[in-house]
MARPAPA-858416 format. One record per residue: residue number from 1; residue in three letters; chain; x, z, y of N, C-alpha, C, CB in turn. Coordinates in pm, 1 decimal, always signed. Glycine has a CB too. Layout:
<pts>
<pt><n>NUM</n><res>ALA</res><chain>A</chain><n_px>X</n_px><n_pz>Z</n_pz><n_py>Y</n_py><ca_px>X</ca_px><ca_pz>Z</ca_pz><ca_py>Y</ca_py><c_px>X</c_px><c_pz>Z</c_pz><c_py>Y</c_py><cb_px>X</cb_px><cb_pz>Z</cb_pz><cb_py>Y</cb_py></pt>
...
</pts>
This chain:
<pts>
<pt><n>1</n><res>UNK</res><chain>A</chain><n_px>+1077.1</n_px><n_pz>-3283.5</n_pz><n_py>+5350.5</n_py><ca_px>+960.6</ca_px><ca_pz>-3196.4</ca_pz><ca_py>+5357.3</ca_py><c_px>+1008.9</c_px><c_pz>-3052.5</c_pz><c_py>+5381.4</c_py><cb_px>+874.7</cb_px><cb_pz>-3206.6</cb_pz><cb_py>+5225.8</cb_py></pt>
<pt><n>2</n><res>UNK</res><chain>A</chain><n_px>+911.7</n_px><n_pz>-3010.8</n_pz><n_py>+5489.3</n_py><ca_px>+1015.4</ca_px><ca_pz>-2853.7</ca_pz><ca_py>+5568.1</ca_py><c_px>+892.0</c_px><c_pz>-2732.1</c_pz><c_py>+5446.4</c_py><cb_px>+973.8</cb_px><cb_pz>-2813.3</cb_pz><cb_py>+5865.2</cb_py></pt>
<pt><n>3</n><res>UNK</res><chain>A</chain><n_px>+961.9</n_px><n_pz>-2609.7</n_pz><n_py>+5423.0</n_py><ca_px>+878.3</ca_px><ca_pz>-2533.4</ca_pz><ca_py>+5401.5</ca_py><c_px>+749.1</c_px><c_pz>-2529.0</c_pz><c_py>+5388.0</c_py><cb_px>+895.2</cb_px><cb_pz>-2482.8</cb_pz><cb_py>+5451.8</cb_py></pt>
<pt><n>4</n><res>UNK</res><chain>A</chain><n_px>+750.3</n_px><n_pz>-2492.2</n_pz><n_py>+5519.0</n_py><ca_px>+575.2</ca_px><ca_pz>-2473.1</ca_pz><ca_py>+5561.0</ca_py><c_px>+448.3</c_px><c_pz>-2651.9</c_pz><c_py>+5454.3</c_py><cb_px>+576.3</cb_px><cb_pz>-2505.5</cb_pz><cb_py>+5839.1</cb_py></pt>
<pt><n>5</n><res>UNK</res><chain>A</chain><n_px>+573.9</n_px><n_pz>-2715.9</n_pz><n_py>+5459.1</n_py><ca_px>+460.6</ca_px><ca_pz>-2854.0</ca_pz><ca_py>+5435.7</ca_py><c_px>+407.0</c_px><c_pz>-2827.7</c_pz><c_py>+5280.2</c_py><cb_px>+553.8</cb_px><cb_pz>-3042.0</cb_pz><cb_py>+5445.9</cb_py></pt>
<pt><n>6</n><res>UNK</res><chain>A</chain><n_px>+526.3</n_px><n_pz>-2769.0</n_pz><n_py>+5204.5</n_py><ca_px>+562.6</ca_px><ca_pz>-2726.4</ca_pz><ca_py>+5096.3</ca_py><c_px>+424.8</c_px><c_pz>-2641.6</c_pz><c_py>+5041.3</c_py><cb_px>+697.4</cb_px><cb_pz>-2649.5</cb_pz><cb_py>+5116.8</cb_py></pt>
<pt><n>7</n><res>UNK</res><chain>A</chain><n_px>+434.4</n_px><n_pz>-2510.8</n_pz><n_py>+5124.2</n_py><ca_px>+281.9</ca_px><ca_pz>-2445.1</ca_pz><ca_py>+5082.6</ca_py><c_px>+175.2</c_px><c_pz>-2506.0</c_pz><c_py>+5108.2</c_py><cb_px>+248.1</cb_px><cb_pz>-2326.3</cb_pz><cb_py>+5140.2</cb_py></pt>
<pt><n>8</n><res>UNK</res><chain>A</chain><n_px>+154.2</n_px><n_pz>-2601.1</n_pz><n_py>+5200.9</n_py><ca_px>-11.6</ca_px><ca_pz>-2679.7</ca_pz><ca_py>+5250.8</ca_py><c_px>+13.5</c_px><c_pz>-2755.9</c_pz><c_py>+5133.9</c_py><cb_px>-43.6</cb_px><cb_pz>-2788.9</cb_pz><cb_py>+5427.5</cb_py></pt>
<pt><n>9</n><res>UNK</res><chain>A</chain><n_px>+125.7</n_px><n_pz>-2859.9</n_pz><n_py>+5021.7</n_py><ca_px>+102.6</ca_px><ca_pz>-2914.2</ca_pz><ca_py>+4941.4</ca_py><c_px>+73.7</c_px><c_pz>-2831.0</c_pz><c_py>+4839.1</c_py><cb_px>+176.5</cb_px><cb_pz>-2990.3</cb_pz><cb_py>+4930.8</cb_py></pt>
<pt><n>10</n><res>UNK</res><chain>A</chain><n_px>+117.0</n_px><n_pz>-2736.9</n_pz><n_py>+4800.7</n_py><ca_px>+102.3</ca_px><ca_pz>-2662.0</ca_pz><ca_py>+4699.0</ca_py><c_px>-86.0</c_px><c_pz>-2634.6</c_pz><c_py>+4674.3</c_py><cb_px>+201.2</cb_px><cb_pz>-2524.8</cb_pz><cb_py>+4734.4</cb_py></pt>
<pt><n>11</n><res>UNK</res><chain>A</chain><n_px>-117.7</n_px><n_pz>-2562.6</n_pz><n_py>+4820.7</n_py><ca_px>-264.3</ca_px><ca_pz>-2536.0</ca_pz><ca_py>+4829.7</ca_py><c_px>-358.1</c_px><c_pz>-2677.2</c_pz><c_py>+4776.7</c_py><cb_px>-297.8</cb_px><cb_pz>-2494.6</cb_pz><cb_py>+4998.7</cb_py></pt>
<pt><n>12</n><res>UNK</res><chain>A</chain><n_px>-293.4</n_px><n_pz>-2791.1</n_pz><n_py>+4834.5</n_py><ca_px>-421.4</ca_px><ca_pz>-2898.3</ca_pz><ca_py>+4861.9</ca_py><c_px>-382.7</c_px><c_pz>-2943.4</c_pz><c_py>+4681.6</c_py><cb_px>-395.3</cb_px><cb_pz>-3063.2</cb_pz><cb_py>+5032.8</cb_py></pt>
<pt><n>13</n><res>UNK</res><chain>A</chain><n_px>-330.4</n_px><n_pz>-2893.1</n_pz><n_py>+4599.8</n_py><ca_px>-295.5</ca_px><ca_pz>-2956.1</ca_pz><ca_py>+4469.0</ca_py><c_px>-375.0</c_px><c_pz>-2856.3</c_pz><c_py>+4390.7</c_py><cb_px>-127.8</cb_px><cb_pz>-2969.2</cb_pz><cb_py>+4428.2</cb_py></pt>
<pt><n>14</n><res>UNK</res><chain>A</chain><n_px>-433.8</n_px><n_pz>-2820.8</n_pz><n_py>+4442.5</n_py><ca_px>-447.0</ca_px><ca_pz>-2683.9</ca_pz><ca_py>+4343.8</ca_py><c_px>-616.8</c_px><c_pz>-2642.9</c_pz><c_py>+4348.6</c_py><cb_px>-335.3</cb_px><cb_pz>-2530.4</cb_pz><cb_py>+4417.3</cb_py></pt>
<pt><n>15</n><res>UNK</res><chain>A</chain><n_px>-703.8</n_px><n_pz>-2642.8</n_pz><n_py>+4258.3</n_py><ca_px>-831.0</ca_px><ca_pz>-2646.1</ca_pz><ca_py>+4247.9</ca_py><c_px>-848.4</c_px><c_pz>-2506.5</c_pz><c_py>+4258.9</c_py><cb_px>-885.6</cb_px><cb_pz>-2714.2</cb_pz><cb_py>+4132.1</cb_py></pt>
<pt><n>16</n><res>UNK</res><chain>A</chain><n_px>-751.4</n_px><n_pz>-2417.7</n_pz><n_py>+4207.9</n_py><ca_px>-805.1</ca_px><ca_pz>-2248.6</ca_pz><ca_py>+4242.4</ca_py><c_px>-730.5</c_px><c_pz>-2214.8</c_pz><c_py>+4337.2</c_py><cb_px>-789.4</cb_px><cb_pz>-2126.2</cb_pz><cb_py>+4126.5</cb_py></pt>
<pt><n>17</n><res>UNK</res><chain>A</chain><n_px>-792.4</n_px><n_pz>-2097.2</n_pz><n_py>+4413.7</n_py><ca_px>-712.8</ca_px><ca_pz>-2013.1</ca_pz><ca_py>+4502.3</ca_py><c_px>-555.2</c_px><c_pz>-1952.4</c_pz><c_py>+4430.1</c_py><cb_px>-819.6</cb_px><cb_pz>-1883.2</cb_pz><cb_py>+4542.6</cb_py></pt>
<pt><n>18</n><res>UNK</res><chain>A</chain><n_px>-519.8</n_px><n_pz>-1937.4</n_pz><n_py>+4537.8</n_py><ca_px>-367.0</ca_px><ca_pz>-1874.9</ca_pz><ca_py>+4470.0</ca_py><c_px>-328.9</c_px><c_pz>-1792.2</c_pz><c_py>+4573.3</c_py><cb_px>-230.5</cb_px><cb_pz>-1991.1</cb_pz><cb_py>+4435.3</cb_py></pt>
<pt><n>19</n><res>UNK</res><chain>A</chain><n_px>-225.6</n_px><n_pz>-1674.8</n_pz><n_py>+4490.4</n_py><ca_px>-180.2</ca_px><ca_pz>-1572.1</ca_pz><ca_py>+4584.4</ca_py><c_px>-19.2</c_px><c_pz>-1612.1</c_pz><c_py>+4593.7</c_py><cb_px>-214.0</cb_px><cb_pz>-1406.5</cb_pz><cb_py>+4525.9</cb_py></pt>
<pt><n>20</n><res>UNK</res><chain>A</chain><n_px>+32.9</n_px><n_pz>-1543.4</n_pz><n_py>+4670.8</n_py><ca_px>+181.2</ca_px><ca_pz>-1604.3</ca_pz><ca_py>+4724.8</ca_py><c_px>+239.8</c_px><c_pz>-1629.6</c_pz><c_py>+4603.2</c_py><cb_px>+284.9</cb_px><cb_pz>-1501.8</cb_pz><cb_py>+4820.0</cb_py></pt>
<pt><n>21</n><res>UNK</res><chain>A</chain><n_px>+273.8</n_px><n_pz>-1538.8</n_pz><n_py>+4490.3</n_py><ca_px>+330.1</ca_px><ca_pz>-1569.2</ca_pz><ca_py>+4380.9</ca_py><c_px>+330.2</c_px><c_pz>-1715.6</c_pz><c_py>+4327.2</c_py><cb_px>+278.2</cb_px><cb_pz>-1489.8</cb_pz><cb_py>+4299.8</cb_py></pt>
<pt><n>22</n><res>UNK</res><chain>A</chain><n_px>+233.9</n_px><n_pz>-1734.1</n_pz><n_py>+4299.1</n_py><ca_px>+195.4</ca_px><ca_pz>-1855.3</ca_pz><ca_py>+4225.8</ca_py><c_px>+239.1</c_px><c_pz>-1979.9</c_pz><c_py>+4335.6</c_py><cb_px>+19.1</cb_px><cb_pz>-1850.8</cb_pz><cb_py>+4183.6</cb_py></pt>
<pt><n>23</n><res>UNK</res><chain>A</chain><n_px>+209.3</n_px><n_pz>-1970.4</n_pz><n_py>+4488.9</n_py><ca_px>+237.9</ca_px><ca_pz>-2099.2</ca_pz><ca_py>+4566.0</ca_py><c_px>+359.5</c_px><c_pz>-2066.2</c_pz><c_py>+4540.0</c_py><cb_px>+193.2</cb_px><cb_pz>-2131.3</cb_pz><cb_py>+4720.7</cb_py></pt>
<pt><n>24</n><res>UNK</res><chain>A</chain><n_px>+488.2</n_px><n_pz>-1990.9</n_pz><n_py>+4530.9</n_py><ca_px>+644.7</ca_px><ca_pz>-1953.9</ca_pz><ca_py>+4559.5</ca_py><c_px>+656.9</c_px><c_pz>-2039.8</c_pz><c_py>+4440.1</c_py><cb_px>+715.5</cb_px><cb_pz>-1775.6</cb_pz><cb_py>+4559.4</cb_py></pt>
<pt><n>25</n><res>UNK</res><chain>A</chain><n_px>+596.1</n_px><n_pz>-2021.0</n_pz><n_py>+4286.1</n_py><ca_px>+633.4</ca_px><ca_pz>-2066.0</ca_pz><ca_py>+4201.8</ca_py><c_px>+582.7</c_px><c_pz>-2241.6</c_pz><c_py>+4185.8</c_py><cb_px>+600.0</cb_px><cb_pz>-1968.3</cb_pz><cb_py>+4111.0</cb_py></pt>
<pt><n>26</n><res>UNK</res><chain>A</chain><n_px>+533.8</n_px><n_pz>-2291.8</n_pz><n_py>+4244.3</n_py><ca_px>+439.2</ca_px><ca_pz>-2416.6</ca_pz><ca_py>+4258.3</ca_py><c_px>+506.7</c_px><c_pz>-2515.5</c_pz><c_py>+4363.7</c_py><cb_px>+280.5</cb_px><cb_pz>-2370.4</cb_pz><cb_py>+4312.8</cb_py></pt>
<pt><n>27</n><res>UNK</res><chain>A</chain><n_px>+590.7</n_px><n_pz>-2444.6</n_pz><n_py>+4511.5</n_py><ca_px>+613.8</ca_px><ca_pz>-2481.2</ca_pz><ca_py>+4584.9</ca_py><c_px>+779.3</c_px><c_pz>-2501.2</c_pz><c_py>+4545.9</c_py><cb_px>+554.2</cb_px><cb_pz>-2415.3</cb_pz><cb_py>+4680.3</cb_py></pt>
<pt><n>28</n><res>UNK</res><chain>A</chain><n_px>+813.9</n_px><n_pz>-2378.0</n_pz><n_py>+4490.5</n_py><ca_px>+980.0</ca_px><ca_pz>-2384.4</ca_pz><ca_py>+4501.1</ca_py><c_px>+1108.3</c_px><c_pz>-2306.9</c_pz><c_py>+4629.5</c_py><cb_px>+995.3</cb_px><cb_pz>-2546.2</cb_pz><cb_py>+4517.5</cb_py></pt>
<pt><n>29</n><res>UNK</res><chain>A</chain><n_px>+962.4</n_px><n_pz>-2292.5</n_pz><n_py>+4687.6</n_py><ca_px>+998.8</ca_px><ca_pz>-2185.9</ca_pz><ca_py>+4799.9</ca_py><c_px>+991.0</c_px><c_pz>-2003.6</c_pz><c_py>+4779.6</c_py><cb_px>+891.8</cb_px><cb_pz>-2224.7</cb_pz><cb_py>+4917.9</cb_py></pt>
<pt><n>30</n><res>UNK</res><chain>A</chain><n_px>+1093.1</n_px><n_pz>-1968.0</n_pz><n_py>+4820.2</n_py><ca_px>+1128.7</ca_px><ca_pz>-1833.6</ca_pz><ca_py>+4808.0</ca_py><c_px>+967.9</c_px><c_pz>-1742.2</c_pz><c_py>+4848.1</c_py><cb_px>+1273.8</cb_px><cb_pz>-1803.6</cb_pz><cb_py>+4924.4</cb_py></pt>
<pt><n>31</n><res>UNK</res><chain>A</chain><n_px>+932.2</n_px><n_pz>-1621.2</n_pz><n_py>+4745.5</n_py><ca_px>+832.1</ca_px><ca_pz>-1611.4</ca_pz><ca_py>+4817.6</ca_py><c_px>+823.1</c_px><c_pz>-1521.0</c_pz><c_py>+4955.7</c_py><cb_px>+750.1</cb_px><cb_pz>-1578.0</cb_pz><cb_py>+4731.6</cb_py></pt>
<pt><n>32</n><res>UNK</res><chain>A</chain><n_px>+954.5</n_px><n_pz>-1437.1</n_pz><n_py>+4966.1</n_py><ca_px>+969.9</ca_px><ca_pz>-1383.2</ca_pz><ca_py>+5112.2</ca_py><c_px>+894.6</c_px><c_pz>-1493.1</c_pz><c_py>+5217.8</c_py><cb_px>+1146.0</cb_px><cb_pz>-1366.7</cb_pz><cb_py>+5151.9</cb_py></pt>
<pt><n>33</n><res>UNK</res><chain>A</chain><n_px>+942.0</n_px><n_pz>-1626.1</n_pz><n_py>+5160.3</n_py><ca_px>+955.6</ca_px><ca_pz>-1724.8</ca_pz><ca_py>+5282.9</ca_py><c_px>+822.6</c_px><c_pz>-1754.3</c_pz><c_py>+5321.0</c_py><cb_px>+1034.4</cb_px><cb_pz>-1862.9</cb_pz><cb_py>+5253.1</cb_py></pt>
<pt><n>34</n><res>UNK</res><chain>A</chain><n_px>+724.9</n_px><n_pz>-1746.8</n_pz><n_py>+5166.1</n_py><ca_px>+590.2</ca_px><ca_pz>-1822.1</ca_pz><ca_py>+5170.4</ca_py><c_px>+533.6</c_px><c_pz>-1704.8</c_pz><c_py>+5233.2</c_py><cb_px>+513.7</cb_px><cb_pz>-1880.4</cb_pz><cb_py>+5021.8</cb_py></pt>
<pt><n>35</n><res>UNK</res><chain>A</chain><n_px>+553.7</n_px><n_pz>-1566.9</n_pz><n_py>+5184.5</n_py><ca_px>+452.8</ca_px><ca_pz>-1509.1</ca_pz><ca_py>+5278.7</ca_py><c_px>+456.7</c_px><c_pz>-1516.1</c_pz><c_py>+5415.4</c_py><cb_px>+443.1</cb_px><cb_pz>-1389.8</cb_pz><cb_py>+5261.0</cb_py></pt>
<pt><n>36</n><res>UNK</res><chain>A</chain><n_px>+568.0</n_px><n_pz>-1496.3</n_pz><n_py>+5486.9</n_py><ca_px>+545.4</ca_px><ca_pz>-1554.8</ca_pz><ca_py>+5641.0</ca_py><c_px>+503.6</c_px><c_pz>-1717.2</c_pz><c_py>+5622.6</c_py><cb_px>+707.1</cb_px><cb_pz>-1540.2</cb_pz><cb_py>+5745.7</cb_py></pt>
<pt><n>37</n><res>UNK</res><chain>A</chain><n_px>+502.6</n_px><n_pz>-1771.3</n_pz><n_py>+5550.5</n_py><ca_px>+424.4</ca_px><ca_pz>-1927.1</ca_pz><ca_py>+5623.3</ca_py><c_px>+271.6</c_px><c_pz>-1902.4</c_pz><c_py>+5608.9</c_py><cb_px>+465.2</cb_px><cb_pz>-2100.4</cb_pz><cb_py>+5522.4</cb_py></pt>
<pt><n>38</n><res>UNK</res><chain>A</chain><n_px>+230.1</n_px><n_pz>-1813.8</n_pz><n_py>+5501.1</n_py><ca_px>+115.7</ca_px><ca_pz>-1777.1</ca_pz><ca_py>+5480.0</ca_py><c_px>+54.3</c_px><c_pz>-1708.6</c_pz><c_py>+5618.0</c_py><cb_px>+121.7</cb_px><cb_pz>-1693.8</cb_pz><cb_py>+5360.9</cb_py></pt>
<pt><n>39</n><res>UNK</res><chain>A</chain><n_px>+133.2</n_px><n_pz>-1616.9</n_pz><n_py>+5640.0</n_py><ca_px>+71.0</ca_px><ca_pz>-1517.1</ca_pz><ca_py>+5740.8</ca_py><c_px>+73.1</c_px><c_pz>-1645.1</c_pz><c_py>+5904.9</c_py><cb_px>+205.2</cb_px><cb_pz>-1330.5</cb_pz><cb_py>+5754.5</cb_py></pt>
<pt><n>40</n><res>UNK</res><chain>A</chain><n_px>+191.7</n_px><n_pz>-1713.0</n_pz><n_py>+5910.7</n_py><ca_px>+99.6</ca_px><ca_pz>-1828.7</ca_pz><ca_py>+6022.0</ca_py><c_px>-29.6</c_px><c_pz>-1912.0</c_pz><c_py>+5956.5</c_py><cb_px>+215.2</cb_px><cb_pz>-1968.3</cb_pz><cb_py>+6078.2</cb_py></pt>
<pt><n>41</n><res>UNK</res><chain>A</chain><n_px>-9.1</n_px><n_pz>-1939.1</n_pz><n_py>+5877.7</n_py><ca_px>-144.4</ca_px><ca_pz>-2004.7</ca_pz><ca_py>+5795.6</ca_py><c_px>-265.6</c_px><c_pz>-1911.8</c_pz><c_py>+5824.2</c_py><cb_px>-122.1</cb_px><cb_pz>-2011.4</cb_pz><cb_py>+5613.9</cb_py></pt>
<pt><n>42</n><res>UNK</res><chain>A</chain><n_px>-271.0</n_px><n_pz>-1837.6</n_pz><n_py>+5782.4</n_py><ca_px>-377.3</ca_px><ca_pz>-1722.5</ca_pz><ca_py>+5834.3</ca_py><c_px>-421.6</c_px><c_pz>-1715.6</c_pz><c_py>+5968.7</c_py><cb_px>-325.7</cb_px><cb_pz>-1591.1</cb_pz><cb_py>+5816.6</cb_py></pt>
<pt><n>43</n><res>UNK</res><chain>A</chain><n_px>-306.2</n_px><n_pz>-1717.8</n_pz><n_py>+6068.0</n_py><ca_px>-335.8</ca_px><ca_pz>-1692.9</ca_pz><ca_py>+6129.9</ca_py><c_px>-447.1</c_px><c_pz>-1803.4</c_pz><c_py>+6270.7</c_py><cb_px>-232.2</cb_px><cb_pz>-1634.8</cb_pz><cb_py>+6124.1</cb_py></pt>
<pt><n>44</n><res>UNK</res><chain>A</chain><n_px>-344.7</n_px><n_pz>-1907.9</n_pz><n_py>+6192.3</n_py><ca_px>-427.9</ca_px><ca_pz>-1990.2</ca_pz><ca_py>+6284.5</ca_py><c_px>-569.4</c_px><c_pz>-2078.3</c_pz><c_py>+6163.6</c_py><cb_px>-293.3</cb_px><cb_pz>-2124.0</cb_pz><cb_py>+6377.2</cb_py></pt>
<pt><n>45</n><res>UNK</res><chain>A</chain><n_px>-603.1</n_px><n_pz>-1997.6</n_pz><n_py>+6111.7</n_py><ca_px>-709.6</ca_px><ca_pz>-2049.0</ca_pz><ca_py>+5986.2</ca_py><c_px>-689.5</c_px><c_pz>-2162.3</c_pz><c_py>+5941.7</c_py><cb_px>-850.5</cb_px><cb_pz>-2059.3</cb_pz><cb_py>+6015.2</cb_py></pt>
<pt><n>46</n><res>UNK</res><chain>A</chain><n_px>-572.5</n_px><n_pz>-2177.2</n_pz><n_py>+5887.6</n_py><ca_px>-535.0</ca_px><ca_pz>-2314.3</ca_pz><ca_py>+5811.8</ca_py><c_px>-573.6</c_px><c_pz>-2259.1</c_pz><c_py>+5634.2</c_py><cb_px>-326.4</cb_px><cb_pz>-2366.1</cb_pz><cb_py>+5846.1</cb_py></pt>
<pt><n>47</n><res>UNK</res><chain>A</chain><n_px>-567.4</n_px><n_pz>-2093.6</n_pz><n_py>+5610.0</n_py><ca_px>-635.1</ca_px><ca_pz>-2082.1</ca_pz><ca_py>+5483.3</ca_py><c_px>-727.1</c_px><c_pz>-1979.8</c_pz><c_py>+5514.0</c_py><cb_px>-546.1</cb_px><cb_pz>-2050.9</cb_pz><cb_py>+5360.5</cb_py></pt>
<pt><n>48</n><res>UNK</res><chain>A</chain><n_px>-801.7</n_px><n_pz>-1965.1</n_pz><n_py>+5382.0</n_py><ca_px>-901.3</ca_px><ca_pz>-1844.6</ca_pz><ca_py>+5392.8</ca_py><c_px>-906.6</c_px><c_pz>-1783.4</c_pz><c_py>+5259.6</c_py><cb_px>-1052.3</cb_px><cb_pz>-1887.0</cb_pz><cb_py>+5439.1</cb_py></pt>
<pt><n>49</n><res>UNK</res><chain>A</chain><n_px>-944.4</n_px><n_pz>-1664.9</n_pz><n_py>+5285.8</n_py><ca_px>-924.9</ca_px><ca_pz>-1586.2</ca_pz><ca_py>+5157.3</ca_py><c_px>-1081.3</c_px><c_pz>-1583.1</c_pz><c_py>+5091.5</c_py><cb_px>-857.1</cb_px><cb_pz>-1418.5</cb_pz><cb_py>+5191.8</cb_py></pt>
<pt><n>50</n><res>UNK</res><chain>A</chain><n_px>-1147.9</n_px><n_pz>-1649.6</n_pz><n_py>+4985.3</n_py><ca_px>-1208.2</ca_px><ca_pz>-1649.0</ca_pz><ca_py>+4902.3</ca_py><c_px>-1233.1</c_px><c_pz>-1458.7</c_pz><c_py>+4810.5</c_py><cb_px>-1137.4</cb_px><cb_pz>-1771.9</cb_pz><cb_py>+4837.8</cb_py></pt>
<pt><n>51</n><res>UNK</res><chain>A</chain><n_px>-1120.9</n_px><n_pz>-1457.9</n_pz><n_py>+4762.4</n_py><ca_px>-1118.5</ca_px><ca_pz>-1300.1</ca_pz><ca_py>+4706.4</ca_py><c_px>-1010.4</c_px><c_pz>-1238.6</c_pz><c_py>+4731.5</c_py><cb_px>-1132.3</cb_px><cb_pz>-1279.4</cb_pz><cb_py>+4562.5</cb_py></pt>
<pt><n>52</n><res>UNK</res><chain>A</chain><n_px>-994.4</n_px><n_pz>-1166.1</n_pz><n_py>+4726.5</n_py><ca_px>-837.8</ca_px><ca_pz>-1022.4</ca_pz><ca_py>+4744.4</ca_py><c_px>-746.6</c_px><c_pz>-1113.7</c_pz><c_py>+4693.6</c_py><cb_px>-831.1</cb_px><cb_pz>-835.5</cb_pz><cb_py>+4622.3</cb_py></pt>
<pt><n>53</n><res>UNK</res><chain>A</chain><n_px>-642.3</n_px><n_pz>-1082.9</n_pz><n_py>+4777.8</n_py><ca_px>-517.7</ca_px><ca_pz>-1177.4</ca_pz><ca_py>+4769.0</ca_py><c_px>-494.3</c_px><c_pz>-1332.5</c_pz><c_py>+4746.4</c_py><cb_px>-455.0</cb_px><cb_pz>-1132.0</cb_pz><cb_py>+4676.5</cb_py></pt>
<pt><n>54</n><res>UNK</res><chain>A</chain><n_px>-601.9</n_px><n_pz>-1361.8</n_pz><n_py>+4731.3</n_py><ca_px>-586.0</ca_px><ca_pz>-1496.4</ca_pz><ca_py>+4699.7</ca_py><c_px>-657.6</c_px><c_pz>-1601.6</c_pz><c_py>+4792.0</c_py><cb_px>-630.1</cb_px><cb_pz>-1511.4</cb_pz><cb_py>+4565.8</cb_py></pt>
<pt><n>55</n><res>UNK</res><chain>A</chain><n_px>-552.4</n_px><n_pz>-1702.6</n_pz><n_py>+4826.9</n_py><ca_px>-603.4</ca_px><ca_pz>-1798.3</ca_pz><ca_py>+4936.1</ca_py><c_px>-629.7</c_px><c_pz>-1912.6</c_pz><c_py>+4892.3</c_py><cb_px>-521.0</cb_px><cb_pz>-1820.7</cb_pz><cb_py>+5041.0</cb_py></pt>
<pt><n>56</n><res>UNK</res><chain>A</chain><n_px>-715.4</n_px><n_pz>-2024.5</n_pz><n_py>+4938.6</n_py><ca_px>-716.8</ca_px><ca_pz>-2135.2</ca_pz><ca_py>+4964.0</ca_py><c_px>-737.1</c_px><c_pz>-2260.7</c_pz><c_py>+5107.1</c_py><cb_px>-780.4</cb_px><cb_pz>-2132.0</cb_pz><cb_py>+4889.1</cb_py></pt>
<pt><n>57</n><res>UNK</res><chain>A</chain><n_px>-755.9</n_px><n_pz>-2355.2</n_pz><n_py>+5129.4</n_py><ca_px>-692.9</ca_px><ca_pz>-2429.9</ca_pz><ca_py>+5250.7</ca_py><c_px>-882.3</c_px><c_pz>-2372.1</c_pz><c_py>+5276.0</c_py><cb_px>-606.5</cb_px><cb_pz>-2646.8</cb_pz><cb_py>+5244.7</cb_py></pt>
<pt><n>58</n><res>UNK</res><chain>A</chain><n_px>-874.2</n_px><n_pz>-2393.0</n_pz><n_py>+5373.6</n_py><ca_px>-964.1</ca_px><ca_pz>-2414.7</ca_pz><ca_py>+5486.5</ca_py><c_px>-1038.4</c_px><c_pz>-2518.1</c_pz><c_py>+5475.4</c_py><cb_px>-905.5</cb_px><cb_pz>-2425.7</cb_pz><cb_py>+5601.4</cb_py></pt>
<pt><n>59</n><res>UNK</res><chain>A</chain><n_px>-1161.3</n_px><n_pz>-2524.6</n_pz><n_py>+5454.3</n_py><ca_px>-1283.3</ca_px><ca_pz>-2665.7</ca_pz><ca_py>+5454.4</ca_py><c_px>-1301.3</c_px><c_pz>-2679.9</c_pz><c_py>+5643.7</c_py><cb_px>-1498.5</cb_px><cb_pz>-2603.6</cb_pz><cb_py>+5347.3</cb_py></pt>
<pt><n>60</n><res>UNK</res><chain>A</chain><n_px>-1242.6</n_px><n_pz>-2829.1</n_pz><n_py>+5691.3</n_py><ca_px>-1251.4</ca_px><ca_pz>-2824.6</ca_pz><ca_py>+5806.6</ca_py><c_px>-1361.6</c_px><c_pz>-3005.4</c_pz><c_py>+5851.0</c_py><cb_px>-1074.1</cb_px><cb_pz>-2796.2</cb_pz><cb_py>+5860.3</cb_py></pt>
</pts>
């Protein structure tokens, strides 16, 4: 399991939104690392931000 799969599991486990901290600590991934997977996540709306800083997956 590469990174990136790492934060989409972290998100889809998780009933509240979370900000990078918490996926870095959930995932096991560095959070330098999660915020760039975040910021592709964002970008192609794989999450959405609910409130300030804090994301969850995308209802698709």
């Amino acid at each position: 399991m590469n990174n990136k799969e790492k934060v989409i599991e972290a998100f889809k486990n998780s009933d509240d939104p979370l900000n990078a901290k918490k996926v870095s600590e959930i995932s096991g991934v560095e959070k330098k690392e999660v915020d760039k997977i975040m910021k592709e996540l964002k970008k192609d709306d794989t999450i959405v931000s609910p409130k300030r800083c804090y994301w969850t997956l995308a209802e698709k």
